[in-house]
C-alpha positions as CSV (number, residue, x, y, z in Angstrom):
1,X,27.3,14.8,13.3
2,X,30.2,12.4,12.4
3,X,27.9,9.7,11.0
4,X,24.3,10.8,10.1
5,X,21.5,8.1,10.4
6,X,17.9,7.7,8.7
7,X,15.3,5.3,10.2
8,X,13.0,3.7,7.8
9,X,9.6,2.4,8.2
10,X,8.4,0.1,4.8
11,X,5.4,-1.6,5.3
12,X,4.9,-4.3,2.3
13,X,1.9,-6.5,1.7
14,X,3.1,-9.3,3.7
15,X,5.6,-7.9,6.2
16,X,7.0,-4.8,7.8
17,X,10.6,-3.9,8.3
18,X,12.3,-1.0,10.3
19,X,15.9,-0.3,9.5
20,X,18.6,2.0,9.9
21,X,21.0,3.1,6.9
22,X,24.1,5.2,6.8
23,X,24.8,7.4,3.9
24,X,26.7,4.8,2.0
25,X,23.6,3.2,1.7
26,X,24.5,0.1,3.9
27,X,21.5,-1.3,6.2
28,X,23.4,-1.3,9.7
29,X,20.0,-2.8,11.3
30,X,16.8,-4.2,10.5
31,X,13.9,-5.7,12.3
32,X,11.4,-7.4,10.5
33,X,7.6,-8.8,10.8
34,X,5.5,-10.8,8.9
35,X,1.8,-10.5,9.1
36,X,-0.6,-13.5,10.4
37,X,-2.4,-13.2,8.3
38,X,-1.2,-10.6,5.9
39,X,-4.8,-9.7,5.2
40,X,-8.8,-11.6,6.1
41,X,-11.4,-12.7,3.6
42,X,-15.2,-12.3,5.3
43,X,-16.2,-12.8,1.8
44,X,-14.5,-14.7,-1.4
45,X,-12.0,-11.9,-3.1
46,X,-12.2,-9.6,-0.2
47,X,-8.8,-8.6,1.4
48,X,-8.9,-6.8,4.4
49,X,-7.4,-5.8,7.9
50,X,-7.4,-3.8,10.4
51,X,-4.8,-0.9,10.3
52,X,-4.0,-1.2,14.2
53,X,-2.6,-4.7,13.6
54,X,0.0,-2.4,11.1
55,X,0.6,0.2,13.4
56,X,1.2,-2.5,16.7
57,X,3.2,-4.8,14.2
58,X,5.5,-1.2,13.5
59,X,6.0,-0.9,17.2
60,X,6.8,-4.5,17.7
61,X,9.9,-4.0,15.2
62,X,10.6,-0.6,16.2
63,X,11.1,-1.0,19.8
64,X,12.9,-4.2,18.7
65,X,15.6,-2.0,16.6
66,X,15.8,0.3,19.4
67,X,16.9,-2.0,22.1
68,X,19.3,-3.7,20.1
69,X,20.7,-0.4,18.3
70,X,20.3,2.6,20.9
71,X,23.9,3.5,20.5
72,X,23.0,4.6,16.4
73,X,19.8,6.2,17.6
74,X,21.6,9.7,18.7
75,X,23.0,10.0,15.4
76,X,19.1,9.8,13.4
77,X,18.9,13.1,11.1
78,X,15.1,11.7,10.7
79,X,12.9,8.7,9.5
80,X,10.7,8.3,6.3
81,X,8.0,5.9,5.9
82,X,7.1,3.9,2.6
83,X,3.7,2.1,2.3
84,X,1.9,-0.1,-0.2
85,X,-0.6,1.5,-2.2
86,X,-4.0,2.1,-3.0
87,X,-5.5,0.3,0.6
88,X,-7.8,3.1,1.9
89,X,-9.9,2.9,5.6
90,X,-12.5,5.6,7.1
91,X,-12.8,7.0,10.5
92,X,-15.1,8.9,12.2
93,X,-15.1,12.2,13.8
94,X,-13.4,10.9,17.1
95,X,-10.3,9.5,14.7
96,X,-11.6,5.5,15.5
97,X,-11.7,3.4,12.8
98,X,-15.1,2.5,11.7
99,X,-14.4,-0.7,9.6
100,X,-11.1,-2.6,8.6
101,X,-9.0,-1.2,5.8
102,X,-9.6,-2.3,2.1
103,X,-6.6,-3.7,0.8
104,X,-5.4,-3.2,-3.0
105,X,-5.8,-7.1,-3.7
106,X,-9.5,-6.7,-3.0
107,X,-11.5,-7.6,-5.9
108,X,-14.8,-6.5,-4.8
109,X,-16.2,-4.0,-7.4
110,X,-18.9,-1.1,-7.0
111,X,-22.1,-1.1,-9.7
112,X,-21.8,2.7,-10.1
113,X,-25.6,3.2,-9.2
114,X,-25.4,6.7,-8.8
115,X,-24.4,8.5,-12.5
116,X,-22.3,11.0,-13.0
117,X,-23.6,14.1,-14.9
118,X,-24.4,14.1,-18.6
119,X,-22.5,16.1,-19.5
120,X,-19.6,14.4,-17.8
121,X,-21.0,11.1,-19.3
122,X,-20.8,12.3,-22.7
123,X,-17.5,13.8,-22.7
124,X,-16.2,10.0,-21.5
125,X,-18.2,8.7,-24.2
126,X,-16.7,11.1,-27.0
127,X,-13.3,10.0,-26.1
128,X,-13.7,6.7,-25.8
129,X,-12.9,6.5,-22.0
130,X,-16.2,5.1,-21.3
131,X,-15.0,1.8,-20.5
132,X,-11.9,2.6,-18.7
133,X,-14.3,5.5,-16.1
134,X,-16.5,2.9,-15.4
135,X,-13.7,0.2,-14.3
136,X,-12.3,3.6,-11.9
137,X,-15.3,3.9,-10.6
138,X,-16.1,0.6,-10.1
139,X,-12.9,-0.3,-8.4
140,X,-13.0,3.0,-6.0
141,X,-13.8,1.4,-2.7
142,X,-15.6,4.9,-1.8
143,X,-18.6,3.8,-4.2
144,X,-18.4,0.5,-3.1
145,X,-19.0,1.5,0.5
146,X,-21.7,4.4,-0.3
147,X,-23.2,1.2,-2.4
148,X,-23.0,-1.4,0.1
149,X,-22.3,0.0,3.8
150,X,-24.6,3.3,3.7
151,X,-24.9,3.5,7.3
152,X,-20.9,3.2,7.8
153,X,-20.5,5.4,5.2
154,X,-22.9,8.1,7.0
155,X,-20.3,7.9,9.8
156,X,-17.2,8.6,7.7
157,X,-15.7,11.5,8.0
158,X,-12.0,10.8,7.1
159,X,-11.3,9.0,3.8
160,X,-7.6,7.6,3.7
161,X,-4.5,5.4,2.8
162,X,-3.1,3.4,5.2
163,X,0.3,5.3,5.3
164,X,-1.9,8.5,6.3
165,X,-3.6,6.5,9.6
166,X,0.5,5.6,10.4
167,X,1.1,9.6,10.2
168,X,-2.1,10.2,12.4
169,X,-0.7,7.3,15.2
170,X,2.7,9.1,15.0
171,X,2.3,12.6,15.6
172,X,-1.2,13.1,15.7
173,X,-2.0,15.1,13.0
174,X,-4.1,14.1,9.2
175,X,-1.4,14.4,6.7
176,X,0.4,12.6,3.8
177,X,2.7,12.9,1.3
178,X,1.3,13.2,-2.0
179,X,3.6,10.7,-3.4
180,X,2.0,8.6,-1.0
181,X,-1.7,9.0,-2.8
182,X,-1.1,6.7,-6.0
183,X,-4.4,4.7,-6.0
184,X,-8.4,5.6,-6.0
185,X,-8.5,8.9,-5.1
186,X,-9.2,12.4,-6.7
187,X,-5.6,13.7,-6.6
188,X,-3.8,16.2,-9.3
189,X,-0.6,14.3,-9.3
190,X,0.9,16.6,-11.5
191,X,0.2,19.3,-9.0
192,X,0.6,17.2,-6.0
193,X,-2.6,18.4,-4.8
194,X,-6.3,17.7,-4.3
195,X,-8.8,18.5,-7.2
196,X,-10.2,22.0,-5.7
197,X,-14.1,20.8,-6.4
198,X,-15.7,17.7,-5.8
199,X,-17.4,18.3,-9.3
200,X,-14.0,18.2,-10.9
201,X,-14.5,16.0,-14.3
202,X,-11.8,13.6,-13.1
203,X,-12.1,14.1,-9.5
204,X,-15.5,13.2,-9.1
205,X,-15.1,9.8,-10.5
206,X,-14.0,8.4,-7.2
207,X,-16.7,9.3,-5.1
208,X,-14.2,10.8,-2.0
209,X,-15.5,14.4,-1.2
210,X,-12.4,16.8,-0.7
211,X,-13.7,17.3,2.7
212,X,-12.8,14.0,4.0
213,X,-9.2,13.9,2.8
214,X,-5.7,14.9,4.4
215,X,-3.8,17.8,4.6
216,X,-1.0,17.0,1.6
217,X,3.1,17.9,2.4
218,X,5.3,17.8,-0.6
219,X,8.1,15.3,-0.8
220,X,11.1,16.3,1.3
221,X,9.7,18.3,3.3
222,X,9.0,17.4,7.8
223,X,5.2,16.0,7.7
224,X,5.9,16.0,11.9
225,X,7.6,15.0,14.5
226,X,7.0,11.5,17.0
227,X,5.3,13.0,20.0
228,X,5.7,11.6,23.6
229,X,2.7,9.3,22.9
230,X,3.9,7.4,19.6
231,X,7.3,7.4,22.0
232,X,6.1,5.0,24.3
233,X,4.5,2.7,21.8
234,X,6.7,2.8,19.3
235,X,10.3,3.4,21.3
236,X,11.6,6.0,18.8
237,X,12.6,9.0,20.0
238,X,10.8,12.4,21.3
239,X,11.0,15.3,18.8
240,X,12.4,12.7,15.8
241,X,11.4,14.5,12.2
242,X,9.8,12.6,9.6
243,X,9.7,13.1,6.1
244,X,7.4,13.5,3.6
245,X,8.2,10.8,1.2
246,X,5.9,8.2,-1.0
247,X,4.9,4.6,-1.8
248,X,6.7,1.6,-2.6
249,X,7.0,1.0,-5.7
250,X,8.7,4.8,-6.0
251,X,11.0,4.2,-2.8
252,X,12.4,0.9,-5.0
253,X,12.9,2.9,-7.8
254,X,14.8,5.4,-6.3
255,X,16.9,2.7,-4.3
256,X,17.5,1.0,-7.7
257,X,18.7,4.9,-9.1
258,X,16.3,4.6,-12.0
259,X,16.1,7.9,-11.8
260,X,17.9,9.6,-15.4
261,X,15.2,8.0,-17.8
262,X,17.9,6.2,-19.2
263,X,17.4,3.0,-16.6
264,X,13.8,1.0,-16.1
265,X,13.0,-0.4,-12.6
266,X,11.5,-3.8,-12.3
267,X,10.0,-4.5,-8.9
268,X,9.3,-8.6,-9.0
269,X,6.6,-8.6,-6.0
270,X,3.5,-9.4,-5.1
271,X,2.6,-6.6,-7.3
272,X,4.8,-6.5,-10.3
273,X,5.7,-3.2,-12.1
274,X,7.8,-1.6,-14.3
275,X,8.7,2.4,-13.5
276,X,10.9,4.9,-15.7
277,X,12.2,8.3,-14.5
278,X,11.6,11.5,-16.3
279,X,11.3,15.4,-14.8
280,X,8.6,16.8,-17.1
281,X,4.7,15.1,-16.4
282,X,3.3,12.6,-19.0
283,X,0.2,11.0,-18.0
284,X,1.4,7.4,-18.3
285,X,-2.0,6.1,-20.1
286,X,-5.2,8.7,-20.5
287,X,-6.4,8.3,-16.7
288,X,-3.4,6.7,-15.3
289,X,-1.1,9.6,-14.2
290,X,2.8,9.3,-13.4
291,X,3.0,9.5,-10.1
292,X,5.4,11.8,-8.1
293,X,8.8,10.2,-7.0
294,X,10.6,10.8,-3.3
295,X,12.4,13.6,-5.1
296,X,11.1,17.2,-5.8
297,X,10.6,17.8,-9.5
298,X,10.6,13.9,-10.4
299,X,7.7,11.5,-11.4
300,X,7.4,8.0,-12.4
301,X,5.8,6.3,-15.1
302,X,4.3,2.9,-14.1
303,X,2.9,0.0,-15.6
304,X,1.5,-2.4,-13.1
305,X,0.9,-6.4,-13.3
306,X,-2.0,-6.8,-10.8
307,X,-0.8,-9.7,-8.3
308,X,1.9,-10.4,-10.4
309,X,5.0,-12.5,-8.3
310,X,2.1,-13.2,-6.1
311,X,1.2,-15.8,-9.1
312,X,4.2,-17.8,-8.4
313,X,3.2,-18.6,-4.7
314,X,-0.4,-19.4,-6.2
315,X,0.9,-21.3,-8.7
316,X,3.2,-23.5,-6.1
317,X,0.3,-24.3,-3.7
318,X,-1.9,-25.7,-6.7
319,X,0.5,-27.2,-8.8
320,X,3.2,-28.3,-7.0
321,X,3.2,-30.7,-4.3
322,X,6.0,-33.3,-5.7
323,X,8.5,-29.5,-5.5
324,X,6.8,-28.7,-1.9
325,X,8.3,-32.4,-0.8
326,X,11.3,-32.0,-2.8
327,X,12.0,-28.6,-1.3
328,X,11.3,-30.1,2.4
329,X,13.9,-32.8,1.9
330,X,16.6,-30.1,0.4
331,X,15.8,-27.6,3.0
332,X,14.8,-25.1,0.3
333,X,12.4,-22.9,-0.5
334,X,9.4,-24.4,-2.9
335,X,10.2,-21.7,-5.9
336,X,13.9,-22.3,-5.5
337,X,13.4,-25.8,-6.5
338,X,10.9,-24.7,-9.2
339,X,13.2,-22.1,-11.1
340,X,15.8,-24.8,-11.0
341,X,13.4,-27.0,-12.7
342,X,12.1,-23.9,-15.1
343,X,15.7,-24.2,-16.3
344,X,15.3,-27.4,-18.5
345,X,12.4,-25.7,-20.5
346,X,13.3,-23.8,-23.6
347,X,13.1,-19.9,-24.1
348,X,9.4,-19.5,-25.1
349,X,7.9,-22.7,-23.5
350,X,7.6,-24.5,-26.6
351,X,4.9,-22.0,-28.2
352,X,3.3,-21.8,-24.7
353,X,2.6,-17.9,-23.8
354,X,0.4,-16.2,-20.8
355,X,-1.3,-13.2,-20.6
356,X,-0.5,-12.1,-17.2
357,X,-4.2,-10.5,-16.6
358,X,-5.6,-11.5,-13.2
359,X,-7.3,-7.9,-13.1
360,X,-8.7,-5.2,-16.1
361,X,-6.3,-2.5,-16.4
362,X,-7.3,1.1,-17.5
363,X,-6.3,0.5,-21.3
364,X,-7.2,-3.2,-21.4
365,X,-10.4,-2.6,-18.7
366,X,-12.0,-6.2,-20.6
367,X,-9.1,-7.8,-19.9
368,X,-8.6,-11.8,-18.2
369,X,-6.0,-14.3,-18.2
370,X,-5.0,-16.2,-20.7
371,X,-2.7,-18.7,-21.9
372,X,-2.5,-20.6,-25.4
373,X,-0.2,-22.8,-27.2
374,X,-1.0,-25.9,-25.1
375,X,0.2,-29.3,-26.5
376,X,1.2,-33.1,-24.8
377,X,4.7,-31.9,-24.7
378,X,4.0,-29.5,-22.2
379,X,4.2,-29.8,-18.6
380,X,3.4,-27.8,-15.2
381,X,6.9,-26.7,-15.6
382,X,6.1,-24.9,-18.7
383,X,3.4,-23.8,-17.0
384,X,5.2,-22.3,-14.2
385,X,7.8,-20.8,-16.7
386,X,5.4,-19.4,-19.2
387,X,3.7,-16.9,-15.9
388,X,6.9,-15.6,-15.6
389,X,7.7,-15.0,-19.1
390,X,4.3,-13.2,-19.4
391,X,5.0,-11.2,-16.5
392,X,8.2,-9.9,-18.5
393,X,6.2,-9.8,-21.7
394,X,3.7,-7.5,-20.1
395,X,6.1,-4.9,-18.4
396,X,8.0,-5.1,-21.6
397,X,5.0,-3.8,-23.8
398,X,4.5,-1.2,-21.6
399,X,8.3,0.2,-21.1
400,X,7.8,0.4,-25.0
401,X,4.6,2.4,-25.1
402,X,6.6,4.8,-22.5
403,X,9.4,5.2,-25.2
404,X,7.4,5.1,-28.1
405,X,4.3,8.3,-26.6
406,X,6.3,9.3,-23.6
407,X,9.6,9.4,-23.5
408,X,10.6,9.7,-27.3
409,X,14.0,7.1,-26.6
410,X,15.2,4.3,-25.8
411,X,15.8,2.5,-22.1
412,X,19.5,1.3,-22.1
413,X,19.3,-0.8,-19.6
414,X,17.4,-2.5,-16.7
415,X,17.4,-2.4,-12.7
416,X,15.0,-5.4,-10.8
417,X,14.5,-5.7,-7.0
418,X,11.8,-7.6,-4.8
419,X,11.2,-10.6,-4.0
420,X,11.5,-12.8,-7.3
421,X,15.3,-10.6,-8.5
422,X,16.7,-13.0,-6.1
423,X,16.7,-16.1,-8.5
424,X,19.7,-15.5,-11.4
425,X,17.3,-17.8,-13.8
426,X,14.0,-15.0,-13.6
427,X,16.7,-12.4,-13.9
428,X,18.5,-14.0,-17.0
429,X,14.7,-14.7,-18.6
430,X,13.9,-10.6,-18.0
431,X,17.2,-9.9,-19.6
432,X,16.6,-12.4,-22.5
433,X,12.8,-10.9,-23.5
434,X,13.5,-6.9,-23.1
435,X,16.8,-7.5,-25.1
436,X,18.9,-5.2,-22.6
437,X,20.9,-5.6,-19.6
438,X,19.6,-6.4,-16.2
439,X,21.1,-5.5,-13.0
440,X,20.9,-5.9,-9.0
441,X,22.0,-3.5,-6.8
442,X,23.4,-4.7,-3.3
443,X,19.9,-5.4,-1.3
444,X,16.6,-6.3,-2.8
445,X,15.3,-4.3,0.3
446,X,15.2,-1.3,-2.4
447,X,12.0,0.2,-1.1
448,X,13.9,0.6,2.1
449,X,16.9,1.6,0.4
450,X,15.4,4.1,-1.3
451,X,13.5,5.9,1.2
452,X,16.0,6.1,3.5
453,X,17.6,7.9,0.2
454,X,14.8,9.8,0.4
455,X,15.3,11.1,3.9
456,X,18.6,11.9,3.3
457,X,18.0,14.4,0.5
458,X,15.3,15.8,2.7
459,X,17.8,16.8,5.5
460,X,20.2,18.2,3.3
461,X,22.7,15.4,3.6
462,X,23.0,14.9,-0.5
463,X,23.3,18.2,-2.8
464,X,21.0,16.4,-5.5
465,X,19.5,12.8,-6.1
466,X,22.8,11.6,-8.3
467,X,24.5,12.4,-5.5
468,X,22.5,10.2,-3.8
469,X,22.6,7.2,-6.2
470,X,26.4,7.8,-6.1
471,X,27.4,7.2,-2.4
472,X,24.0,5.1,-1.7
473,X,23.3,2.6,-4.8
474,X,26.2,0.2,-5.5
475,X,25.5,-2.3,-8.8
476,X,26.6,-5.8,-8.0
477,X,26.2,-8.7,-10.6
478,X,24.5,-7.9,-14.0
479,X,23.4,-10.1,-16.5
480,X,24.0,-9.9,-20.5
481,X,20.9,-11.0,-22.7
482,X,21.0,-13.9,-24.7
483,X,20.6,-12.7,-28.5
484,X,19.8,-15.9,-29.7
485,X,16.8,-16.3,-27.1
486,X,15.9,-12.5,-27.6
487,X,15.1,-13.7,-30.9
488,X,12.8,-16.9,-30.1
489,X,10.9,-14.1,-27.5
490,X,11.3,-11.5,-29.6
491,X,9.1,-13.5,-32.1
492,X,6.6,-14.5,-29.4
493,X,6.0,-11.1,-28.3
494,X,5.4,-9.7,-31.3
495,X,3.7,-12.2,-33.0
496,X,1.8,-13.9,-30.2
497,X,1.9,-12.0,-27.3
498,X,0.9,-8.7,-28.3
499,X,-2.2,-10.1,-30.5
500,X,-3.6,-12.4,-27.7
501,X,-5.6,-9.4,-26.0
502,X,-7.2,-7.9,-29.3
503,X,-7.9,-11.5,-30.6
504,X,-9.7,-12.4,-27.3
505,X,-11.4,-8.7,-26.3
506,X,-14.8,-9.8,-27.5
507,X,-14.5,-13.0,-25.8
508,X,-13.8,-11.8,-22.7
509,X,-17.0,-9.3,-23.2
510,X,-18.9,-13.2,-23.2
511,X,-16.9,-14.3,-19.7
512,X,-17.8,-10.8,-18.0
513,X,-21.4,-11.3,-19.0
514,X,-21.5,-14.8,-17.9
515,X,-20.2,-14.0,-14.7
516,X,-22.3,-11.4,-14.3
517,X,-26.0,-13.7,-14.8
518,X,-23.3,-16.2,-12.4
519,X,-23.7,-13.1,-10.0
């Protein structure tokens, strides 16, 4: 084959694309869909939707990208798929979905009624992972529903991610790539399989018995093949092998070639993270594991901001009307006119910082936002500026924990993509607070990029993964940091940033309390 194609799938929060890349890592097409809506709220804080509407907004594109491109489709070597993460769904014995799918932005939270053991109890307790077991139990949407929807639950007998009910559509078989698993479920990452026993001391936190769970297939390796079925619906063709290959948030680090240890990926979405490389397993925090990457023998160490770019957009609808109309009469986009307006407030916000915590994490499971500093000479603007700056702030203490316990040196240098590494001011800013150099590549479609990487490794088209980055990741502008403003943040971070959480902890004990009686 004279040019050898891979067909992605990559199904974000808000959208779905399909695309076609070559092995230089151009995208020769692309359809795309946004969701309406991209999820429903039946309650305040709930996100949810049904995983048809996914799987019939996939066709849509894919039938799309296969009238307008059939003459590329006899040259496909095989299609991966990349999904968001941690949004689960149950189905019955008959494979039909019994409620709609539980998104990752939900913020309902499970009371834990039914203890664990003890002796599992006490071994938390002696290690001070009390806290932190009872905010992973509390968030696993298998409690919840036990909890709250016995008689759905009763019906359940398949447990899984929404990437797994694509797999089941397509070739019609329960299967997943570990890679693919990153979220509330009892998985041995490290392993890439299930935990054997539904007693297992970390396993058994989530409430999901190994029963109900998929058939795992390692990275690289043919999950199946689109049937005649999925053919019709989706227009792809008969017999067409797809990959095993992983979530999101790996697929852009891979597309960004983060992949040496040496390089950091930034992924500004509406989940904002920071991922390093390595080849030996670290747990990233205790009960946060590296994940495994789209590559055999690779994981990635993540630190997550929960709805972190996704603040920007709620920051725009309550704060700024006078940029909405401004952005109207320029034909721009609302946060273009903002981060042109960001641009006239100093490094630091004038002593204005935010603590980027919408959600508790697992090593700050008290945790709420904050933001201090506020005086008359500050505006929305420094408002506006000082989320993004504690968006950086917070990847940047974690890619420093990951050299400091993990990886035992120093990141040379950064790689961004998504949504918000679009704007040359939010990419200066990241460049200013880490102190190191910040690149793009040439799409911020990395997720896409880098699962289509991925299914090229898998069909023996690239000898190795630098390979890979070599003919398929091409830097294009980078941007030097400012010493002089590393400084001013330097001092923030350090001396503000990083003592907000410890300072507040025992107030945020009082909020959680309150809004418990509130309850």
């Amino acid at each position: 084959m004279k040019n050898p194609l891979i067909l992605t799938i990559d199904f974000g929060t808000q959208s779905v694309r399909a695309s076609i890349f070559d092995k230089h890592g151009n995208c020769l097409a692309m359809h795309k869909k946004v969701y309406e809506p991209a999820y429903h709220s039946p309650k305040n804080g709930y996100a949810e939707q049904d995983p048809e509407y996914y799987y019939s907004s996939m066709c849509e594109v894919t039938n799309k990208l296969a009238l307008s491109n059939a003459d590329l489709f006899s040259d496909l070597v095989g299609m991966t798929i990349t999904c968001f993460r941690d949004s689960v769904l149950i189905m019955d014995k008959d494979n039909k979905v019994i409620r709609p799918a539980i998104l990752w932005l939900d913020e309902r939270r499970a009371e834990g009624k039914k203890k664990l053991p003890l002796i599992s109890r006490l071994l938390f307790k002696i290690s001070g992972m009390k806290d932190t077991i009872e905010l992973n139990r509390a968030r696993s949407m298998a409690v919840w529903l036990q909890e709250n929807e016995p008689e759905n639950w009763a019906k359940a007998d398949k447990f899984m991610m929404i990437s797994t009910y694509i797999n089941l559509r397509l070739f019609n078989d329960y299967v997943d790539s570990p890679s693919a698993q990153a979220g509330h479920v009892p998985i041995d990452f490290k392993k890439g399989c299930w935990y054997k026993k539904d007693n297992h001391l970390k396993g058994q936190i989530f409430g999901v018995p190994r029963k109900m769970l998929c058939r795992l297939v390692p990275v690289g390796e043919v999950m199946g093949v689109i049937n005649e079925t999925s053919s019709k619906e989706t227009g792809l063709p008969v017999g067409l092998k797809v990959f095993s290959a992983g979530s999101d948030k790996s697929s852009e680090t891979l597309g960004l070639g983060a992949m040496d240890g040496k390089i950091a990926a930034i992924s500004y979405g509406t989940a904002s993270s920071l991922e390093v490389t390595c080849q030996k397993y670290h747990n990233a925090e205790p009960f946060l594991p590296a994940y495994p990457a789209l590559v055999k023998g690779f994981y990635n160490l993540d630190v997550q901001v929960y709805r972190g770019y996704w603040m920007l957009n709620w920051f725009s609808k309550e704060f700024a009307a006078n940029e909405s109309l401004e952005a109207q009469i320029q034909n721009k986009l609302t946060l273009e006119v903002l981060n042109e307006q960001m641009l006239k407030i100093n490094p630091g916000c004038d002593g204005l910082v935010l603590q980027p915590y919408w959600g508790p994490g697992l090593r700050r499971p008290l945790a709420k936002g904050a933001i201090i500093g506020f005086s008359d000479i500050h505006t929305h603007i420094h408002f506006y500026r000082a989320i993004i700056e504690g968006i950086a702030f917070c990847l940047r203490e974690g890619m420093e924990l990951f050299e400091k316990r993990r990886l035992h040196h120093k990141i040379e240098r950064l790689r961004i993509s998504g949504g918000g590494s679009q704007s040359d001011a939010i990419c200066q800013i990241t460049a200013d607070i880490f102190g190191l150099p910040v690149g793009r590549v040439q799409t911020f479609e990395t997720s896409s990029l880098g699962v289509a990487m991925a299914g090229f490794i898998a069909a023996k088209e690239f000898e190795s993964v630098d390979d890979a980055i070599k003919n398929m990741v091409h830097p294009q502008k980078e941007f030097m940091p400012n010493m002089e403003n590393h400084k001013k943040y330097d001092y923030l971070f350090k001396n503000v940033y990083m003592k907000m959480y410890p300072s507040l902890k025992d107030i945020y004990k009082k909020v959680r309390s309150f809004n418990l009686i509130e309850k």
